[in-house]
Every structure is written in C-alpha cells, then in structure tokens.
NUKE-196443 format. One record per atom (N, C-alpha, C): residue number from 0; residue in three letters; x, y, z. Coordinates in pm, whole numbers, m for minus. Layout:
+-----+-----+--------+--------+--------+
:   i :  aa :     xx :     yy :     zz :
+-----+-----+--------+--------+--------+
: NUM : ALA :      X :      Y :      Z :
...
+-----+-----+--------+--------+--------+
This chain:
+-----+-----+--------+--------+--------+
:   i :  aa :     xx :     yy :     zz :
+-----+-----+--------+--------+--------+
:   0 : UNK :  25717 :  m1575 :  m6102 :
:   0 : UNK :  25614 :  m1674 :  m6080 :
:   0 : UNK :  25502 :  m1649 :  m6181 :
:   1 : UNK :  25440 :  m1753 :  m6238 :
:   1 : UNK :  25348 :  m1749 :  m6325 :
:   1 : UNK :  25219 :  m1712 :  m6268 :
:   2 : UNK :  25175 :  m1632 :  m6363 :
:   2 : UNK :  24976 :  m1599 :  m6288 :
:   2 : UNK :  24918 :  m1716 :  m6294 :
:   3 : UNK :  24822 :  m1721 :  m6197 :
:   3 : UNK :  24707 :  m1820 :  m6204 :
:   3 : UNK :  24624 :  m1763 :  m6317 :
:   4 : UNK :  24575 :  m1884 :  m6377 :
:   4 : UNK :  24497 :  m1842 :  m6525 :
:   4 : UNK :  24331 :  m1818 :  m6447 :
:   5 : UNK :  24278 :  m1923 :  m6332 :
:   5 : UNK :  24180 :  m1942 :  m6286 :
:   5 : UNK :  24166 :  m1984 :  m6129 :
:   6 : UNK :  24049 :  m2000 :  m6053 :
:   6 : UNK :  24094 :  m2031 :  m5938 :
:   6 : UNK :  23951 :  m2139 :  m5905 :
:   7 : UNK :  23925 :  m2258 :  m5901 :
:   7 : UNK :  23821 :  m2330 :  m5952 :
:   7 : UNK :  23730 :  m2374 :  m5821 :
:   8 : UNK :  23609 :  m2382 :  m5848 :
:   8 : UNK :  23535 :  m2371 :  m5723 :
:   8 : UNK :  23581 :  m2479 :  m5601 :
:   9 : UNK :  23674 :  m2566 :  m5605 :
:   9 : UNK :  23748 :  m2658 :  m5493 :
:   9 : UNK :  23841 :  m2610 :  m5454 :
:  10 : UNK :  23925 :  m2515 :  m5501 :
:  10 : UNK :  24023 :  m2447 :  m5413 :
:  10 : UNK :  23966 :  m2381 :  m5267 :
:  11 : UNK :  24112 :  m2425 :  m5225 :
:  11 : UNK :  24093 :  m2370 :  m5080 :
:  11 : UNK :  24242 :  m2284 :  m5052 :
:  12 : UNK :  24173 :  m2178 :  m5004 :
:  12 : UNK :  24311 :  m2055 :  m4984 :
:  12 : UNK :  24348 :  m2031 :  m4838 :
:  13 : UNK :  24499 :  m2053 :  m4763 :
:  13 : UNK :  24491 :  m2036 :  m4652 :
:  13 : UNK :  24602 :  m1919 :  m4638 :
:  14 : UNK :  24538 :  m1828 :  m4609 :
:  14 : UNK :  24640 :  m1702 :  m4568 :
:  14 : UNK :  24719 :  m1648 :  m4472 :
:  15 : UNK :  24806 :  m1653 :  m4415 :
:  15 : UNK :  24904 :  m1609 :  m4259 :
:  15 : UNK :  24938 :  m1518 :  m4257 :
:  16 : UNK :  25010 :  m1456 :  m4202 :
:  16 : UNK :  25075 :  m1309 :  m4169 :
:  16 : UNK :  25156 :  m1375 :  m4067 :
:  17 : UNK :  25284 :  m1354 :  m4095 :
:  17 : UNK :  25334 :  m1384 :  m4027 :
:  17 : UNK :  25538 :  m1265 :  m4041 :
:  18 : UNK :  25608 :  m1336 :  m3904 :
:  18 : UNK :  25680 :  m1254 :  m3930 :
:  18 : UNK :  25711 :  m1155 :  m3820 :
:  19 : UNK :  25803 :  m1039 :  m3832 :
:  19 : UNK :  25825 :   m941 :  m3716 :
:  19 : UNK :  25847 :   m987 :  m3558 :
:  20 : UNK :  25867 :   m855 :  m3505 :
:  20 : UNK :  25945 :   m910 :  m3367 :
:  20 : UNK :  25777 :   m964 :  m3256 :
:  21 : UNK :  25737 :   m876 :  m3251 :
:  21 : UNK :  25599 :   m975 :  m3192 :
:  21 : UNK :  25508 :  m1071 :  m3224 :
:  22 : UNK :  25490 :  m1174 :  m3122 :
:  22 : UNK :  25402 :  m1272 :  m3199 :
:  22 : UNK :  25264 :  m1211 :  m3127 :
:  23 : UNK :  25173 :  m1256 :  m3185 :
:  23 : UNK :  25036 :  m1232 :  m3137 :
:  23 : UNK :  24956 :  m1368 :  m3189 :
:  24 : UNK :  24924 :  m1437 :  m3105 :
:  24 : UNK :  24845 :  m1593 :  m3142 :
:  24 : UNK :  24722 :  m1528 :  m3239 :
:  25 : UNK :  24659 :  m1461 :  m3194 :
:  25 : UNK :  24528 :  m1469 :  m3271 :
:  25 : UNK :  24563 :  m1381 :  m3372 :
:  26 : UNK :  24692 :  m1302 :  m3452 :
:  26 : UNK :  24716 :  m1247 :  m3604 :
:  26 : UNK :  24788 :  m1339 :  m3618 :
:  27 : UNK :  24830 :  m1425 :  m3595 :
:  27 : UNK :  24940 :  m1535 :  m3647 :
:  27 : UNK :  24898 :  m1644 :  m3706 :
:  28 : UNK :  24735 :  m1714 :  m3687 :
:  28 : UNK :  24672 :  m1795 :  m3731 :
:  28 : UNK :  24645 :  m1827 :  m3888 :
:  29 : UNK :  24594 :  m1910 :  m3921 :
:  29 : UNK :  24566 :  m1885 :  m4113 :
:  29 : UNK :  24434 :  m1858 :  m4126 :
:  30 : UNK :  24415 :  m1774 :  m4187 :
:  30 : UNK :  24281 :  m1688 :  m4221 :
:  30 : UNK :  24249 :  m1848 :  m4381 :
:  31 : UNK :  24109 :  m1872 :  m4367 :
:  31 : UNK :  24086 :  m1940 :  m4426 :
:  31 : UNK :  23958 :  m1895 :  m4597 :
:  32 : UNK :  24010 :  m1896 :  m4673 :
:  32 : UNK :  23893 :  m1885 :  m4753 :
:  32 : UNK :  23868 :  m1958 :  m4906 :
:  33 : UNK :  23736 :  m2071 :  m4863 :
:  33 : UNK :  23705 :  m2143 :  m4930 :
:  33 : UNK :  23616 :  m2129 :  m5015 :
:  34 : UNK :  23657 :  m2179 :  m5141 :
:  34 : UNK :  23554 :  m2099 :  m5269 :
:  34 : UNK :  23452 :  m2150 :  m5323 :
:  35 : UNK :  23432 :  m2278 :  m5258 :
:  35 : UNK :  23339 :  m2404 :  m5290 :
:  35 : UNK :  23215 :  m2251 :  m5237 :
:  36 : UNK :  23076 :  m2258 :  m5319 :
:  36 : UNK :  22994 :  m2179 :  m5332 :
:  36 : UNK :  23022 :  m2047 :  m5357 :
:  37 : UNK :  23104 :  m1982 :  m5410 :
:  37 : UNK :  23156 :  m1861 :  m5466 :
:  37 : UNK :  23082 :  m1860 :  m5605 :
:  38 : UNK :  23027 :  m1717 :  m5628 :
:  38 : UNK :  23058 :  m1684 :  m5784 :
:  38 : UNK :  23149 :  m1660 :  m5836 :
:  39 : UNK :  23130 :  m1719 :  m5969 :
:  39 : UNK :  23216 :  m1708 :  m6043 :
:  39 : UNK :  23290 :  m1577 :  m6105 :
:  40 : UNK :  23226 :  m1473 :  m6055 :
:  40 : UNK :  23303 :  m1344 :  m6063 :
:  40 : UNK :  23396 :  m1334 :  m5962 :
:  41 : UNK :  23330 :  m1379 :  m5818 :
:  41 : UNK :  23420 :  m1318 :  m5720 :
:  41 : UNK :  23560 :  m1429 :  m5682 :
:  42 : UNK :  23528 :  m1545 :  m5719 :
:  42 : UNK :  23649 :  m1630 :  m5732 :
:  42 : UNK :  23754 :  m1579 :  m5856 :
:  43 : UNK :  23725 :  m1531 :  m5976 :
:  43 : UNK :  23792 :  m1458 :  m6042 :
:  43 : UNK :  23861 :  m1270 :  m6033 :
:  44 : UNK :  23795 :  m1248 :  m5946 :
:  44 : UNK :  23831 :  m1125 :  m5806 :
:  44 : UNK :  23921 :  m1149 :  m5741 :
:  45 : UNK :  23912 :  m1299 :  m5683 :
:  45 : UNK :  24020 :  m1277 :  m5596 :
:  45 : UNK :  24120 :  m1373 :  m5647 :
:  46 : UNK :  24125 :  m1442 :  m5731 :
:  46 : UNK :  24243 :  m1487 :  m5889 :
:  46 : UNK :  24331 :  m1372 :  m5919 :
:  47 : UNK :  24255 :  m1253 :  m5951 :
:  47 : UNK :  24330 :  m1123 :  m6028 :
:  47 : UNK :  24394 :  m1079 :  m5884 :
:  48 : UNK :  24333 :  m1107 :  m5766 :
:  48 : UNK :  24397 :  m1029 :  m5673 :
:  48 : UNK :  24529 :  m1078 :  m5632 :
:  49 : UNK :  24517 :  m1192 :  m5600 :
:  49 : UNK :  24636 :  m1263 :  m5601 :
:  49 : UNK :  24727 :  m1267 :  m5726 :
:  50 : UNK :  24724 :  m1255 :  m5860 :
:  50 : UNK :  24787 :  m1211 :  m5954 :
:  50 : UNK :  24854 :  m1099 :  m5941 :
:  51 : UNK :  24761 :   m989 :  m5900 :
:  51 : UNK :  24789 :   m831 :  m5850 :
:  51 : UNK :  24934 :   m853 :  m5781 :
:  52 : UNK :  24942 :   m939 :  m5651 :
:  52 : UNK :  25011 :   m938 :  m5567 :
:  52 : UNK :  25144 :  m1040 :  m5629 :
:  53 : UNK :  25166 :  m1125 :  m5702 :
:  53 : UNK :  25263 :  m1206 :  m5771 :
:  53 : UNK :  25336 :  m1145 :  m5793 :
:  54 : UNK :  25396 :  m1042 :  m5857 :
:  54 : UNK :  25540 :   m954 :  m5918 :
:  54 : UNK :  25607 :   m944 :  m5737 :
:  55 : UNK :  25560 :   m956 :  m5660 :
:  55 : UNK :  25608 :   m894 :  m5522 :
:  55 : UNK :  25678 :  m1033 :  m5437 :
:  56 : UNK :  25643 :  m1142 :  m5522 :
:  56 : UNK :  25619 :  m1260 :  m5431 :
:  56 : UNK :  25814 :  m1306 :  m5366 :
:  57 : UNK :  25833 :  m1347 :  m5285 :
:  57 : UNK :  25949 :  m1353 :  m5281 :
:  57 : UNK :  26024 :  m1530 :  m5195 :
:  58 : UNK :  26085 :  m1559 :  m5247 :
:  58 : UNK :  26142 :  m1706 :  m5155 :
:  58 : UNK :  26128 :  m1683 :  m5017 :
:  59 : UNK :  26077 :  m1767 :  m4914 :
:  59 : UNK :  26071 :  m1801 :  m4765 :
:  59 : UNK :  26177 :  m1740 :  m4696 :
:  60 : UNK :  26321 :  m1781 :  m4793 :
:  60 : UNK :  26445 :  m1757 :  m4679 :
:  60 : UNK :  26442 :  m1585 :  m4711 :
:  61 : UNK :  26401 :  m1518 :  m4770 :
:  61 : UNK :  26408 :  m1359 :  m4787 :
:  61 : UNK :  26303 :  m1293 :  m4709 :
:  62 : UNK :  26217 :  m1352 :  m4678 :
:  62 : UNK :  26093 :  m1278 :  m4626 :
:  62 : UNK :  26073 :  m1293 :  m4466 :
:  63 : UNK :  26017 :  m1160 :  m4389 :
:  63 : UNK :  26058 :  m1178 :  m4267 :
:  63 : UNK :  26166 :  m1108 :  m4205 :
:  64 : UNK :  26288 :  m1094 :  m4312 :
:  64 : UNK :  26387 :  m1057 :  m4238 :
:  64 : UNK :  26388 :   m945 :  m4112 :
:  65 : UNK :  26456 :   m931 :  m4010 :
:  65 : UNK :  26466 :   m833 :  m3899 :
:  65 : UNK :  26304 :   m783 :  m3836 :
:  66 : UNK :  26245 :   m717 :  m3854 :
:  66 : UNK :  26111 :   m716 :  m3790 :
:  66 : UNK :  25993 :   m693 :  m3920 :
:  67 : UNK :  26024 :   m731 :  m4043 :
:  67 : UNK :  25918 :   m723 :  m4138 :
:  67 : UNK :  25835 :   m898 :  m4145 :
:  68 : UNK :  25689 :   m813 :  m4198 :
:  68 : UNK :  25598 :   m952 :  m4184 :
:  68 : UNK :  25595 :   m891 :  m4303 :
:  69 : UNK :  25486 :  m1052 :  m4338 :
:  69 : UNK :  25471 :  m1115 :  m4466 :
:  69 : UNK :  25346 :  m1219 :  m4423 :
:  70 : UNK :  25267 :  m1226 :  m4586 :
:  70 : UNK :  25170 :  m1306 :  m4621 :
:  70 : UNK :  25239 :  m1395 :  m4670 :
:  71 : UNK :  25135 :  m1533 :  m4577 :
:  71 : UNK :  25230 :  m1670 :  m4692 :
:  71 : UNK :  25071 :  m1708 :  m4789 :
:  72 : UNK :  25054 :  m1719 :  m4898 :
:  72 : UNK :  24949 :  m1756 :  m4955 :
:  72 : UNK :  24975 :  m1918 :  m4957 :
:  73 : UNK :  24892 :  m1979 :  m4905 :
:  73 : UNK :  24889 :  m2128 :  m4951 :
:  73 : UNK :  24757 :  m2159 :  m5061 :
:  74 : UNK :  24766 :  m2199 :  m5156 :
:  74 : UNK :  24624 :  m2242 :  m5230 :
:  74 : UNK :  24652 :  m2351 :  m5264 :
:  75 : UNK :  24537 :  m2430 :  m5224 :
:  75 : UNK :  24537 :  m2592 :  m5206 :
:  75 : UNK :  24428 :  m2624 :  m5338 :
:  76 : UNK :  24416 :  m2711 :  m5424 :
:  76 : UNK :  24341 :  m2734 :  m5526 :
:  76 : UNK :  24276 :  m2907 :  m5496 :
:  77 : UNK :  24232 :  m2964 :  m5471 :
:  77 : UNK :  24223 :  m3102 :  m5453 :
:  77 : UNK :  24103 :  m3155 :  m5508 :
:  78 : UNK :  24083 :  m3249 :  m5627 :
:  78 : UNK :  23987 :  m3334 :  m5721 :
:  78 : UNK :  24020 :  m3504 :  m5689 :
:  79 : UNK :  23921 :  m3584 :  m5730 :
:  79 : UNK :  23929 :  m3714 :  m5768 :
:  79 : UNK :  24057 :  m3796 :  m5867 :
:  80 : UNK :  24107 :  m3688 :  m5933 :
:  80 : UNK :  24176 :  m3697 :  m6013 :
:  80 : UNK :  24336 :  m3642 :  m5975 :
:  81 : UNK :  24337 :  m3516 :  m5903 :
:  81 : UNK :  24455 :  m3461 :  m5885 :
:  81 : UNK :  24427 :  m3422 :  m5765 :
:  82 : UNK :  24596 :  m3346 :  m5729 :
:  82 : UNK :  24593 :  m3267 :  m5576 :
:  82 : UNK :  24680 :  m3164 :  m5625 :
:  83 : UNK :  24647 :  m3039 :  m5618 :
:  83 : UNK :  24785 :  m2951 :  m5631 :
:  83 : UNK :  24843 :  m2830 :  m5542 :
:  84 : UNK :  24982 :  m2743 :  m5521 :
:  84 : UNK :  24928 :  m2669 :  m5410 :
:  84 : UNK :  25013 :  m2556 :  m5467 :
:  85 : UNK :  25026 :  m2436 :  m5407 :
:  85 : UNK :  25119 :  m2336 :  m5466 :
:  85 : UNK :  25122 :  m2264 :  m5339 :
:  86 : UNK :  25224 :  m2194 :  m5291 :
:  86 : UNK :  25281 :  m2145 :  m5198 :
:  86 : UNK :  25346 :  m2034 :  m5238 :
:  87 : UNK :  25264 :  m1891 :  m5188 :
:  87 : UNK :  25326 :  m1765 :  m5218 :
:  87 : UNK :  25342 :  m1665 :  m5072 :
:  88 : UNK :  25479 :  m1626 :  m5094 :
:  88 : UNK :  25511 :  m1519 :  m4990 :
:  88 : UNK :  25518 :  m1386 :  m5052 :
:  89 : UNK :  25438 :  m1281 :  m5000 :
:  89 : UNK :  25427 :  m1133 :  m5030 :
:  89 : UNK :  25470 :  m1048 :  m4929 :
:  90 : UNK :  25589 :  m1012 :  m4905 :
:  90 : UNK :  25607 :   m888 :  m4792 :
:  90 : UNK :  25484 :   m793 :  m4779 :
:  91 : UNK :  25474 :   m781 :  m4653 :
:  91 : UNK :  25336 :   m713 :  m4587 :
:  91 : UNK :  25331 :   m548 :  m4633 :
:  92 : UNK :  25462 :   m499 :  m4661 :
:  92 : UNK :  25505 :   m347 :  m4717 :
:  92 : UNK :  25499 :   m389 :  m4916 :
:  93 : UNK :  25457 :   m467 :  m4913 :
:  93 : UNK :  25445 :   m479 :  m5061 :
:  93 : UNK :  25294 :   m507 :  m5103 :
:  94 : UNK :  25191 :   m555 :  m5016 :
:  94 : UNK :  25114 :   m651 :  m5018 :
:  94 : UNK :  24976 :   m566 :  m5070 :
:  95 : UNK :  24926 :   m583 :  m5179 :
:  95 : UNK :  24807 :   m489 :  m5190 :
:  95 : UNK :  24712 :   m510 :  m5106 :
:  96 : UNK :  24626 :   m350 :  m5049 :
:  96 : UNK :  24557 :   m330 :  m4986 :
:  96 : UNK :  24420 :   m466 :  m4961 :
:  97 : UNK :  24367 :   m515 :  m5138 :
:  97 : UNK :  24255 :   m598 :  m5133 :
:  97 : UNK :  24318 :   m734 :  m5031 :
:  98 : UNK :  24474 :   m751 :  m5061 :
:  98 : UNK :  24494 :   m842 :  m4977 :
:  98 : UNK :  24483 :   m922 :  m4844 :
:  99 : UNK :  24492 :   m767 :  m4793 :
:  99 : UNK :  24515 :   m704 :  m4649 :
:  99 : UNK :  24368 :   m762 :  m4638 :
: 100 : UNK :  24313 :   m686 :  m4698 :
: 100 : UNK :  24164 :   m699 :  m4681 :
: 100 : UNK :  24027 :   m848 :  m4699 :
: 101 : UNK :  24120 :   m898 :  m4784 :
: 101 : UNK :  24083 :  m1045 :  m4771 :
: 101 : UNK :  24135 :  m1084 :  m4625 :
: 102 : UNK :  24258 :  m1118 :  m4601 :
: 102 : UNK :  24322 :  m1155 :  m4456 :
: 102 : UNK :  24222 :  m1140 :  m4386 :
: 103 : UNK :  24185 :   m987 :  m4364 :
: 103 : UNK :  24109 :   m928 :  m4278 :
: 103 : UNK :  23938 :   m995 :  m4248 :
: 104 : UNK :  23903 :  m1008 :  m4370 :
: 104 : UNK :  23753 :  m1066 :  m4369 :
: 104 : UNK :  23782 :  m1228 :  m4391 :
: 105 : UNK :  23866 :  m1253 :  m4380 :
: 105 : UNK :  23869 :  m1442 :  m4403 :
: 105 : UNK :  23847 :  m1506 :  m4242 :
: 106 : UNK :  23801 :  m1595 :  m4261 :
: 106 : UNK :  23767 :  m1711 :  m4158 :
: 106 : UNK :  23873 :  m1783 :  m4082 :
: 107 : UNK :  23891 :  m1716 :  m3938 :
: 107 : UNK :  24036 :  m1824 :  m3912 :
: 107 : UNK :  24010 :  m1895 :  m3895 :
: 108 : UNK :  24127 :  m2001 :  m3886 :
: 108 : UNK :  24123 :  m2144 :  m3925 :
: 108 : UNK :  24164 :  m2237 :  m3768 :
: 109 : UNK :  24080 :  m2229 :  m3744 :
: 109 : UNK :  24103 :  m2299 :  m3599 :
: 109 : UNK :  24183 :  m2455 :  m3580 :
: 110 : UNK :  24164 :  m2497 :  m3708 :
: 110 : UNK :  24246 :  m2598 :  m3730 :
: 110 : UNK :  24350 :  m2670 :  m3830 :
: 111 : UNK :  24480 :  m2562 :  m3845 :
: 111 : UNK :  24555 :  m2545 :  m3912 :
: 111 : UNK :  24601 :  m2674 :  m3985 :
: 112 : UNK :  24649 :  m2706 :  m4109 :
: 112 : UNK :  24682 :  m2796 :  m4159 :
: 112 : UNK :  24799 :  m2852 :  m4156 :
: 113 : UNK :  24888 :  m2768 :  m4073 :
: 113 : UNK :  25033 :  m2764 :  m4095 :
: 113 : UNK :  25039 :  m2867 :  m3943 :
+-----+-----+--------+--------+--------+
C-alpha cells in the first residue's frame, strides 16, 4: 500500500478495534479523530504514524483470524470538489504503540457511519 504523502485539514479518521473471541460494546466502537483545527505538525504526526503502521496493513479476509484483533483505519477526505476514502487493516500484534495510543485518546463515535 502506498504512503499517504499528507493528511489535509478535512480529513476525518475513524478507528475500530475490532476482532477476537470477546466482544465488548464500548472497545468495539470507532474512535473518532477529526483534523479540521489541527496543526499542521500534528496532522503530519499522525500522517507519519499511520505510514509507520502501512508495511503491516493486511486484506479484511486475513485479519481477525481465530482470536486476534485488529485496527480498521478508515480515513474519509471530503471537499466541494471530491470525496475520497482509504481503508486500512493493521493486526493489533503488529500495530505501533502511537497507534494504540491514538485509539486510546480518540473520541468515540457515538454515531457510527456504517
């Protein structure tokens, strides 16, 4: 999968964890984080981070298997002009720590898009 070159102040990133033999409603939700008022360092922070995590990324039907979880990255891009979206899965035993850690401090999303 190709790196993101940039990640532009209208993106919107929705993160899951999902996966394994227990469900738990409130870790199962999409952690939400929107970059509209971000600096421009830290939207490029978390560009590289998600780059970081790309070599790991793996197809839907592979991830999950038997009791392993996984991050699904959704990043939604949407302008006057365009709409675009990209969809990444990272096994949770692969998944760098900042990842974890975004998940962790992101905003759930009480009202999922799916």
């Amino acid at each position: 999968m190709k790196p993101l070159d940039s990640l532009e102040s209208n993106a919107v990133i929705e993160i899951y964890r999902e996966g394994g033999i227990a469900f738990i409603p409130k870790l199962s939700g999409p952690r939400r984080v929107e970059l509209a008022g971000m600096s421009d360092d830290k939207r490029q922070q978390i560009c590289q981070l998600i780059n970081q995590a790309m070599p790991f990324a793996q197809e839907k039907e592979n991830a999950g298997r038997g009791d392993q979880r996984y991050f699904r990255i959704e990043i939604y891009v949407e302008s006057a002009e365009h709409s675009a979206s990209l969809v990444v899965i990272i096994p949770e035993t692969e998944a760098p720590e900042a990842l974890v850690n975004l998940w962790k401090q992101a905003q759930p999303d009480d009202h999922p898009s799916e």
